[in-house]
TIVEXDO-955726 format. One line per 10 residues: number of its first residue (from 1); for each residue x, y, z of N, C-alpha, C. Coordinates in steps of 0.05 Angstrom, whole numbers. Layout:
N
NUM) X Y Z X Y Z X Y Z | ... $
// end
This chain:
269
1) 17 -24 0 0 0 0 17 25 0 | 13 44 -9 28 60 -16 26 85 5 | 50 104 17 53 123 40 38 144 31 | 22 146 35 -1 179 31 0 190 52 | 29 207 55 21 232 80 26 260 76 | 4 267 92 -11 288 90 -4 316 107 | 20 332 98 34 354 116 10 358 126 | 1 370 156 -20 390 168 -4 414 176 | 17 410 169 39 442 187 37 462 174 | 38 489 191 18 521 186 -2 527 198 $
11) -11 548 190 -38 558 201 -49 575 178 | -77 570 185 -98 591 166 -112 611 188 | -112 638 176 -136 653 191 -165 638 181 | -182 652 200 -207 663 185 -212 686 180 | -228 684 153 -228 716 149 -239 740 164 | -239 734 183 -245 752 201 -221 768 210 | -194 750 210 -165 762 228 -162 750 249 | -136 744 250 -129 749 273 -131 717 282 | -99 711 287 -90 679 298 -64 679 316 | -61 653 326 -46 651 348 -21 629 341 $
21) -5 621 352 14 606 350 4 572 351 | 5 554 338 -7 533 359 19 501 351 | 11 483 370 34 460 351 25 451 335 | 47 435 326 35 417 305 2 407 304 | 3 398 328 -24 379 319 -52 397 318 | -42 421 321 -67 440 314 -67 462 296 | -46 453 284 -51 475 259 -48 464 236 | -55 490 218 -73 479 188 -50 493 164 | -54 477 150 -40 484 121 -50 507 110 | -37 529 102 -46 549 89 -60 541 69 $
31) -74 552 60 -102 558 33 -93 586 19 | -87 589 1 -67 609 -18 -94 618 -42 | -95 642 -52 -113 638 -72 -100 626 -104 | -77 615 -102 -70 596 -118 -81 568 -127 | -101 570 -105 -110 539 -101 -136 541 -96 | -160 548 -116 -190 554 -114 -199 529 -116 | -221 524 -110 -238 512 -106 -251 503 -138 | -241 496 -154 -247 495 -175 -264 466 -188 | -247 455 -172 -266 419 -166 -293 422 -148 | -298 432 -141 -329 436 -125 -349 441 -156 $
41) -373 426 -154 -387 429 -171 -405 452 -165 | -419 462 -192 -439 491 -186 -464 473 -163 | -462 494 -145 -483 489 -128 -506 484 -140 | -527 459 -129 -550 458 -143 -570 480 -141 | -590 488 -151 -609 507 -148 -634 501 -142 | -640 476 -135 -659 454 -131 -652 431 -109 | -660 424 -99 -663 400 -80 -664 397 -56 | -661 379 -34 -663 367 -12 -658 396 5 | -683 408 21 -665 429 35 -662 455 18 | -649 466 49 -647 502 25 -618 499 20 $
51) -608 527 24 -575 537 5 -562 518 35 | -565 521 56 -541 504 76 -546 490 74 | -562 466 58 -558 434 58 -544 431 35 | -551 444 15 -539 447 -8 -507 455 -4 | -496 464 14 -470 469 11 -465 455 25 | -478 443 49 -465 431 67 -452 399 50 | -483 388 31 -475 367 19 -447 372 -2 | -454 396 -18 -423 397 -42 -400 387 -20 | -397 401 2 -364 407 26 -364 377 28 | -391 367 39 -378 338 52 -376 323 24 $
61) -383 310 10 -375 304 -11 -353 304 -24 | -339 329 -24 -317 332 -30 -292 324 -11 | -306 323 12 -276 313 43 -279 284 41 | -300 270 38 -305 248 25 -289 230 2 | -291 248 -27 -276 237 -50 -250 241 -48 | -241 258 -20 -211 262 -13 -198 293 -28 | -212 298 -44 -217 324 -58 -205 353 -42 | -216 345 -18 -213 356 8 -193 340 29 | -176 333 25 -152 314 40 -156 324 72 | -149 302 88 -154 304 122 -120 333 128 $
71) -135 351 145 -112 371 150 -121 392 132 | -138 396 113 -139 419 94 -144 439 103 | -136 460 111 -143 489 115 -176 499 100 | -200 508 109 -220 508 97 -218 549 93 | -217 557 68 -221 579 56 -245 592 62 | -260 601 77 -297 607 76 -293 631 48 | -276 645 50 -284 670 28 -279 654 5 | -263 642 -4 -255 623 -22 -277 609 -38 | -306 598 -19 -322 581 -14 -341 590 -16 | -345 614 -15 -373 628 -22 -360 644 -49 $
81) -344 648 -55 -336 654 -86 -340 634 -107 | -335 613 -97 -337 588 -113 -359 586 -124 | -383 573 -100 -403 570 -98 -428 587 -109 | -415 615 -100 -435 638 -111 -453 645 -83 | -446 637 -63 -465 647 -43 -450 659 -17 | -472 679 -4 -465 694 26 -448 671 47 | -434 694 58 -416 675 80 -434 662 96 | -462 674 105 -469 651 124 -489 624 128 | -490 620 95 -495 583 93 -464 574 87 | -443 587 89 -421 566 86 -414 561 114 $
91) -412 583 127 -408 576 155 -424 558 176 | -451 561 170 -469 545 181 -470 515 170 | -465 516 142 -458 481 134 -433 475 149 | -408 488 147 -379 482 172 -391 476 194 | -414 488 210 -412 485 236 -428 453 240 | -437 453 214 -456 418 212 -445 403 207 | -420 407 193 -394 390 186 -373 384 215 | -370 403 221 -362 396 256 -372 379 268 | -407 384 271 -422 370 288 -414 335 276 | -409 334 251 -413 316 240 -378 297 242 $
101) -359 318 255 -333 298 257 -315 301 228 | -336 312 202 -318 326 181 -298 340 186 | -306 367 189 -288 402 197 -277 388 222 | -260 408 236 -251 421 262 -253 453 263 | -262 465 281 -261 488 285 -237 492 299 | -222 511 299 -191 507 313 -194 546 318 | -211 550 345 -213 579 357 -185 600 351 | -190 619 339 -176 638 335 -153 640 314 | -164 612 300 -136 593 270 -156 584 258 | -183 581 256 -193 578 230 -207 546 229 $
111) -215 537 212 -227 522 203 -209 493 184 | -213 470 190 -190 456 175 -212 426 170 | -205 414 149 -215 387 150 -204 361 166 | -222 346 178 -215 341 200 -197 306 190 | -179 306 203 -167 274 201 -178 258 198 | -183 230 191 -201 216 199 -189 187 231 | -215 198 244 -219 189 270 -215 159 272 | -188 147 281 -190 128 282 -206 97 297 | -203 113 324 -231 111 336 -258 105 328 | -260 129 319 -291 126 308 -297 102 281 $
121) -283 106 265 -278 78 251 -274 49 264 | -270 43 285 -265 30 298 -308 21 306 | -319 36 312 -336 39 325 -357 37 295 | -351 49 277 -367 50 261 -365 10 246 | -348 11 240 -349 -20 227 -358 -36 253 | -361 -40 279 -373 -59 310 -402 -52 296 | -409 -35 294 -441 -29 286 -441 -47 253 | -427 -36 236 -425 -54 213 -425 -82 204 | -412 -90 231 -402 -119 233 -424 -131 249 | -435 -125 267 -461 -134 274 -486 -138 259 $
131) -487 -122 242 -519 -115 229 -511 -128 208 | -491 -127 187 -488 -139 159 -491 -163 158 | -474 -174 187 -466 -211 188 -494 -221 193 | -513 -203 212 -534 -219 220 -557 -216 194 | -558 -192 177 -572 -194 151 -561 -220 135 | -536 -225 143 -534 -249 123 -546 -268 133 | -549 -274 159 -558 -300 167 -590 -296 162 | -602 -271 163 -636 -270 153 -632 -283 127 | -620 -262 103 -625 -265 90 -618 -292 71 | -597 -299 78 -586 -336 64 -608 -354 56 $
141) -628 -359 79 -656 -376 69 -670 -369 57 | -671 -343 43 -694 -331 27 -678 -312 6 | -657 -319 -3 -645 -307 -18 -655 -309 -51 | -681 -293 -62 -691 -302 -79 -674 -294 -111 | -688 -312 -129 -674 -305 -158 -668 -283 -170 | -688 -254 -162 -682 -223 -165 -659 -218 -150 | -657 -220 -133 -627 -205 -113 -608 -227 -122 | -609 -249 -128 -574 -270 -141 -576 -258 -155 | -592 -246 -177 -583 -239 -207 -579 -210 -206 | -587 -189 -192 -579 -168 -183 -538 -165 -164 $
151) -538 -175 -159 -511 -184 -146 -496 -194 -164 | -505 -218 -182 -486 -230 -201 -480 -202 -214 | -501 -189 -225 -487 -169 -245 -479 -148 -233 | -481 -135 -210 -464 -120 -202 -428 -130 -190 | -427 -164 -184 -404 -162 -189 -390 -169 -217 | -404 -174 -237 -395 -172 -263 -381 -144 -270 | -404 -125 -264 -395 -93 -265 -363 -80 -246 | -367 -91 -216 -347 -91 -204 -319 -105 -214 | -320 -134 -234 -295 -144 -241 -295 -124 -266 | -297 -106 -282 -294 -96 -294 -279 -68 -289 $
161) -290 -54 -266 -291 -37 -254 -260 -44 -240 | -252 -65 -246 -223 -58 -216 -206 -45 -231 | -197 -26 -253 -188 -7 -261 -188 24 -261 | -215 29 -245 -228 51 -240 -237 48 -208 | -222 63 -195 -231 61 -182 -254 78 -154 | -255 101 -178 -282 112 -163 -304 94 -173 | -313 79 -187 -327 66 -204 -329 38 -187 | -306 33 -179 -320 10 -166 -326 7 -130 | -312 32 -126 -321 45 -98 -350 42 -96 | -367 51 -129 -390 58 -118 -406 37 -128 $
171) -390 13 -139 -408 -9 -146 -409 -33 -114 | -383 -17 -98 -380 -36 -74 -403 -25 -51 | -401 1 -54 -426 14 -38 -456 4 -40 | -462 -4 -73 -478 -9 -80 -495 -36 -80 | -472 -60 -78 -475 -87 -76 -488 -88 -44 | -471 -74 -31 -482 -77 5 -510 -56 5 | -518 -37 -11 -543 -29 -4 -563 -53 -20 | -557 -65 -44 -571 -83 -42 -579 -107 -25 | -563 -125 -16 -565 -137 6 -590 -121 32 | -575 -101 39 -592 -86 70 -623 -83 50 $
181) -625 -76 32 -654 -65 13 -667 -99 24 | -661 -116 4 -669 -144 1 -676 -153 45 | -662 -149 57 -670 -153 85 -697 -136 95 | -696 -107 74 -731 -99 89 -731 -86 114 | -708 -87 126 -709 -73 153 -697 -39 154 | -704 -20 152 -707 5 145 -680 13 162 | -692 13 184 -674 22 220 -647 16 212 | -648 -15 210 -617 -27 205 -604 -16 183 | -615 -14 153 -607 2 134 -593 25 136 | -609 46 159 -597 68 162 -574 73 177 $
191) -578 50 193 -557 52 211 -523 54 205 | -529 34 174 -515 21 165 -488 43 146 | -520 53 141 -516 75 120 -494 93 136 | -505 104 162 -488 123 189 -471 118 192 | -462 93 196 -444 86 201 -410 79 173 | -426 67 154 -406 74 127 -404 104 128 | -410 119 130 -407 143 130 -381 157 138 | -374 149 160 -352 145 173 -327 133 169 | -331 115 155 -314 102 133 -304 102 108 | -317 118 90 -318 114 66 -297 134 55 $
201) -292 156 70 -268 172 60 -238 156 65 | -241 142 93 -220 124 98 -214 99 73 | -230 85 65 -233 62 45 -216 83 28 | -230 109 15 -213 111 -6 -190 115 -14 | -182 124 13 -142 120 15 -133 93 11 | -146 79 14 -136 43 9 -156 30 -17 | -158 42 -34 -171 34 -62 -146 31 -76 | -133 11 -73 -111 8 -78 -115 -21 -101 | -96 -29 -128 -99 -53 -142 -108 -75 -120 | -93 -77 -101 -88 -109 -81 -122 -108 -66 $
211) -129 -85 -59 -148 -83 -39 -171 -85 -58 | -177 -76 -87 -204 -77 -91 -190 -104 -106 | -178 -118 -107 -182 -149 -115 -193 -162 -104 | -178 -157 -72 -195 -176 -55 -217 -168 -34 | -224 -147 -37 -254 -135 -42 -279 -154 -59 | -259 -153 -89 -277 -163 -100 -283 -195 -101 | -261 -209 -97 -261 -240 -87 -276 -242 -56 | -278 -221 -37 -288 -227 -20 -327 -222 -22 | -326 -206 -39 -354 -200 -55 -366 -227 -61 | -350 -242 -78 -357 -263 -90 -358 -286 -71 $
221) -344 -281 -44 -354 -310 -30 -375 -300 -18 | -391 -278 -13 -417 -274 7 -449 -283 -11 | -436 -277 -44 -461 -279 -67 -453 -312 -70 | -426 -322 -61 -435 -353 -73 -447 -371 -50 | -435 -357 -28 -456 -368 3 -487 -369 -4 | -487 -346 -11 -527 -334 -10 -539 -355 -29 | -516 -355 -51 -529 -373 -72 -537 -401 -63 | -524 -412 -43 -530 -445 -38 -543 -440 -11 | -548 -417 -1 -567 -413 10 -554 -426 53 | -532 -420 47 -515 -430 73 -502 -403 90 $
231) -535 -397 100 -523 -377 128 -501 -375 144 | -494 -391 147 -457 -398 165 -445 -387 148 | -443 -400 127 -422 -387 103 -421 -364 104 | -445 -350 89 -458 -324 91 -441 -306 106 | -448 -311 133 -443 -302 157 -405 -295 165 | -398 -317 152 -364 -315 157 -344 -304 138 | -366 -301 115 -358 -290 81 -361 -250 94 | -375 -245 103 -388 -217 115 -359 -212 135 | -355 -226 153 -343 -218 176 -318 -217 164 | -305 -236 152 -281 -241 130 -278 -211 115 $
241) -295 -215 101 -299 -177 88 -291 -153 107 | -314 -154 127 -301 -131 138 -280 -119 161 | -280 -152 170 -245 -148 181 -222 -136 165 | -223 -148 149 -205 -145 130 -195 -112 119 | -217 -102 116 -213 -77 111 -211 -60 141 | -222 -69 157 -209 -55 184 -185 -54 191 | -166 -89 195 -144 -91 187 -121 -68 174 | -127 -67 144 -122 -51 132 -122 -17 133 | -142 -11 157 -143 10 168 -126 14 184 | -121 3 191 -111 4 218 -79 9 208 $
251) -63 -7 185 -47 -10 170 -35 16 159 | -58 25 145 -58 53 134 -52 72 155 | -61 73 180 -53 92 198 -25 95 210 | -26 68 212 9 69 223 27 83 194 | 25 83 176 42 89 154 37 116 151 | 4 127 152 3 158 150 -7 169 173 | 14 171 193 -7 182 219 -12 218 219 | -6 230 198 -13 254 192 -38 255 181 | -52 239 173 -70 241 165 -101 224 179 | -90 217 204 -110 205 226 -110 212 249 $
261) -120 216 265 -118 217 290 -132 189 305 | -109 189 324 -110 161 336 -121 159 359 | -125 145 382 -137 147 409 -117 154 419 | -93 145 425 -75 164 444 -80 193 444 | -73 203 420 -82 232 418 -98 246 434 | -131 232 429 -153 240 438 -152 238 474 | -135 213 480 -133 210 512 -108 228 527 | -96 242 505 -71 265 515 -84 282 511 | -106 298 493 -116 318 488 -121 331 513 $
// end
């Protein structure tokens, strides 16, 4: 796997003025107007919500596709130039991005994208690993001919896809919302959903050749379990999966710890 680290050293104001000295582990990479925001798509003018859901979704999205790398200095004047809108739906989507473990607010230095929480990944896959393994064991006995053939061809699409790999990021996202759909249970879905959430910017630092191979071989032992209809299997094909990529998390951190924050941290903080 390859060393992806991520300087955080410097500081940003906010545009307001006015900052302080801080260490390393709290300060932010300058944001230069050399470096606009140019990858952010035009804000929609339609949908879910008013202008702060609407921005709040473009920001996370973007810290997400990594677009926004963990440590980034966040520009607000930058961001409403971009975008085309008043400083205070950008600031108000930041402060929902905070709430949300995205941003950091860093008092009197500005605004930065936040590392990803190793911890909380930790916590998010225990919730993952509980609910997926036990959908498998629902669903194994009733795994009907629409969802095998829905699965077969999404991992057809996925062995195609291991060259692309935003493409098969979202065919891997996709295979597990089918599964949770096919179980019927809403609650658990969402949960599921909450909890990848937390993950999914991490995964994409490790979309690496080796990892979506055996991603995708591990894909293929949960759809050939379902197929013979052997819940155990099922069940150990799931847990196999998502150890694995925890593992690998875990992996990734020791190699880029600039770009995670770990529990020691949080218990010296």
């Amino acid at each position: 796997m390859p060393d992806i680290s991520i300087p955080i050293e410097g500081s940003a104001l906010d545009a307001a003025g006015g900052g302080h000295a801080s260490n390393e582990r709290d300060s932010v990479p300058p944001v230069t107007r050399k470096t606009p925001y140019a990858f952010l798509p035009a804000l929609p003018r339609q949908g879910r919500g008013g202008t702060v859901q609407r921005v709040q979704d473009v920001i996370r999205d973007a810290i997400v596709r990594l677009d926004l790398p963990p440590g980034t200095a966040i520009d607000k004047a930058a961001l409403c130039a971009q975008l085309g809108v008043s400083r205070f739906p950008v600031s108000e989507a930041l402060g929902r991005l905070a709430a949300e473990g995205f941003v950091e607010v860093l008092p009197q230095r500005g605004t930065r994208v936040a590392r990803i929480d190793l911890a909380d990944c930790r916590q998010a896959m225990f919730i993952r690993r509980a609910l997926e393994t036990e959908a498998m064991r629902a669903l194994a006995p009733r795994a009907d001919a629409g969802l095998l053939a829905a699965l077969e061809a999404n991992l057809r699409q996925q062995e195609a896809a291991l060259d692309d790999s935003p493409r098969f990021h979202a065919l891997d996202l996709a295979l597990h919302a089918l599964l949770l759909e096919a179980l019927g249970f809403e609650r658990v879905k969402n949960a599921v959903e909450t909890a990848r959430g937390s993950l999914d910017r991490a995964r994409l630092f490790m979309c690496t050749p080796e990892r979506k191979l055996s991603t995708f071989r591990e894909h293929q032992a949960i759809v050939a379990a379902l197929k013979r209809r052997d819940a155990a299997a099922a069940v150990t094909a799931m847990e196999r999966h998502l150890d694995a990529v925890m593992t690998e998390l875990v992996d990734f951190a020791d190699k880029n710890p600039h770009a995670v924050t770990l529990l020691r941290e949080i218990a010296a903080a």
